[in-house]
C-alpha positions in Angstrom: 93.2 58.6 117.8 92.0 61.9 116.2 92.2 63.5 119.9 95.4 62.4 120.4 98.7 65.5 120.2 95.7 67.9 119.5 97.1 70.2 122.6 93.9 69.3 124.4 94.5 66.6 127.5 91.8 64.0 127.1 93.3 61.2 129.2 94.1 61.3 133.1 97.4 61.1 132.9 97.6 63.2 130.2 99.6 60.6 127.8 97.5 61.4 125.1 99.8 64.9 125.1 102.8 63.1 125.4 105.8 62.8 122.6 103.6 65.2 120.4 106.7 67.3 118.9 106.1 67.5 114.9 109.8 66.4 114.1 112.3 64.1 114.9 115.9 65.0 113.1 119.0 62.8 113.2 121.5 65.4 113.0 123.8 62.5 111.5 122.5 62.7 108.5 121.1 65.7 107.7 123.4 68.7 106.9 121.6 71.8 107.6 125.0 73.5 105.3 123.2 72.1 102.2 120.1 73.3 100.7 117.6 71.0 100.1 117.1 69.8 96.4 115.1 68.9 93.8 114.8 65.7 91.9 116.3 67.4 89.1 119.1 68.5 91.2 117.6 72.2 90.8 117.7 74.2 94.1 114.5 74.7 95.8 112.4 77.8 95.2 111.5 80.6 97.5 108.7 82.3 98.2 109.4 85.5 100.3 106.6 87.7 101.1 106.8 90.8 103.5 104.5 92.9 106.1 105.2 96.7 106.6 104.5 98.3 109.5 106.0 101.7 109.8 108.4 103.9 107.5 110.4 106.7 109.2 113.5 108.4 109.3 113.5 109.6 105.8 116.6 111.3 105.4 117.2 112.8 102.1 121.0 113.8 102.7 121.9 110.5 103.4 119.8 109.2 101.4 118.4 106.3 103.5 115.3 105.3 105.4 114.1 103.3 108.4 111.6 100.2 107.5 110.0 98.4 110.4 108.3 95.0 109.2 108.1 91.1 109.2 110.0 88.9 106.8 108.3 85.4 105.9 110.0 83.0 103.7 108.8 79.4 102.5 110.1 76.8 101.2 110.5 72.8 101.0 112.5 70.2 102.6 112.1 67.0 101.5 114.9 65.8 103.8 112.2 66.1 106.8 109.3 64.3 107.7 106.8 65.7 109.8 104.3 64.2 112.6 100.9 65.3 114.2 100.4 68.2 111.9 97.3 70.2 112.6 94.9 72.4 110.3 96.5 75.3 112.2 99.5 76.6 110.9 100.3 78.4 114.1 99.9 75.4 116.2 102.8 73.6 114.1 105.2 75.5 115.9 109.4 74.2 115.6 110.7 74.5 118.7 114.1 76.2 119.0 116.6 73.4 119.4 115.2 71.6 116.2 114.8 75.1 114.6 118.5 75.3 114.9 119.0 72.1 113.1 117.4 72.6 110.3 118.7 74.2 106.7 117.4 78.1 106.6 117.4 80.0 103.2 120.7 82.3 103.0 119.4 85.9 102.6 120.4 89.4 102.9 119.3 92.6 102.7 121.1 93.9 100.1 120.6 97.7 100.4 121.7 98.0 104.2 124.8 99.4 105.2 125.8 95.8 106.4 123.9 93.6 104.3 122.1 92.2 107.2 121.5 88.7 106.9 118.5 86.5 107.5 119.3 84.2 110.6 117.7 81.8 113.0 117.8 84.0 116.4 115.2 84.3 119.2 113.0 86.5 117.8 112.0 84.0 114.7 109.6 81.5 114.4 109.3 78.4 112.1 106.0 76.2 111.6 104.7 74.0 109.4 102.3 74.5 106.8 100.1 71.4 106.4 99.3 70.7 102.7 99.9 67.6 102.0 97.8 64.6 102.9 99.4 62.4 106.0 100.1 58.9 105.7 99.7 56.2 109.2 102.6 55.3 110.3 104.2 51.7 110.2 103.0 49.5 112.4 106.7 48.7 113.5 106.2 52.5 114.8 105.1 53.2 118.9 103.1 56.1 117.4 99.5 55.9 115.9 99.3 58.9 114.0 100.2 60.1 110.6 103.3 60.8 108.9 103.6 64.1 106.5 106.4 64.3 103.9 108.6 67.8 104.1 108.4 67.6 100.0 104.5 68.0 100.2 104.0 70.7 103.7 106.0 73.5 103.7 107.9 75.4 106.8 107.3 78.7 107.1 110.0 80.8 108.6 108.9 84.5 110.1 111.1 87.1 111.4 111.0 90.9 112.3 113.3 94.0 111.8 113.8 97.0 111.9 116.4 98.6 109.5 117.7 101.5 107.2 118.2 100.3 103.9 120.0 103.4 100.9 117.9 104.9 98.6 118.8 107.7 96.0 116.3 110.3 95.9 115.5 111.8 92.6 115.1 115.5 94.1 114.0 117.3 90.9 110.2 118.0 91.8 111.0 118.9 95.4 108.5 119.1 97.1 105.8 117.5 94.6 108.4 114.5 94.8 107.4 110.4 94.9 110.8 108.4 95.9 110.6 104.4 94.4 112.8 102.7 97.1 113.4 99.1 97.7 113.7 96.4 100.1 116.5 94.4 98.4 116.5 90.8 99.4 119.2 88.6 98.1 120.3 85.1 97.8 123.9 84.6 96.0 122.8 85.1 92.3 119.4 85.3 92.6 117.1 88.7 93.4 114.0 89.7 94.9 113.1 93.2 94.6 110.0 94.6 97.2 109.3 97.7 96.5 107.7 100.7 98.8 106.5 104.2 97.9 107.9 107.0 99.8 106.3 110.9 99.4 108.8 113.0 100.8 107.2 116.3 102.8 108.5 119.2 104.0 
């Protein structure tokens, strides 16, 4: 059993590898429109963390720069239930159609000209973050295998961008200047402020 959905074929006909994806969704019930909530009825935290890569296009007239990096946000859904999870983060992959179904924090970057928003799109990635311990499945199941609650592993949800966000330059020191600028990410009331240090030369 501990071979079996471990992306390795150890049977002939390879049914060891078959009806491996980590989750099944009725789309019935669950209302990806609604965040998922606590037992408290309190929202869900999130935990956003970011990757720079590059900075460029400083531009002190208009005030604004050019940041290209990677978003990743985490979070909780205890609405989901989760199969075959492996040590390997990157090897609980979502695939896109049950991506698309599932409930995505609603984000922005508030300091773009458009306040670009966080979606699901191509160039994203969800997985699974196993944390929790797995429980066998019901022996009225067809699978042998365990079962891992969405309120104990969290999905991790990765996407990259490259954007110009506003700044205001405080000018005075020119050219012995440091600019503070931010990354503004937003959810309705709620803030999250990721700051970057800019030295602006000549």
């Amino acid at each position: 059993m501990k071979y079996e959905c471990d992306e390795v074929a150890d049977c002939l006909d390879h049914s060891d590898e078959l009806d491996c994806e980590i989750l099944q969704i009725d789309p019935r019930s669950y209302r990806k429109e609604y965040p998922p909530m606590q037992k408290d009825d309190q929202r869900i935290p999130i935990n956003v963390s970011m990757s720079i890569s590059a900075i460029s296009n400083i531009h002190d007239i208009k005030e604004s720069f050019q940041a290209k990096f990677a978003i990743i946000l985490e979070w909780y859904d205890n609405r989901l239930t989760f199969y075959f999870l492996r040590t390997s983060t990157s090897s609980n992959l979502i695939g896109g159609e049950e991506k698309s179904l599932i409930w995505i924090p609603p984000l922005i970057f508030n300091n773009t000209e458009t306040n670009e928003m966080i979606v699901d799109d191509p160039a994203s990635s969800m997985f699974v973050h196993r944390r929790g311990e797995g429980e066998f499945f019901d022996l009225s199941n067809v699978w042998e295998g365990d079962i891992y609650k969405g309120s104990e592993n969290p999905l991790l949800f990765t996407s990259k961008y490259v954007l110009t966000h506003h700044c205001v330059f405080e000018l005075y020191y020119y050219p012995f200047d440091t600019q503070k600028c931010e990354i503004q990410v937003r959810q309705k009331s709620n803030s999250f402020w990721l700051f970057i240090l800019l030295k602006l030369f000549e």
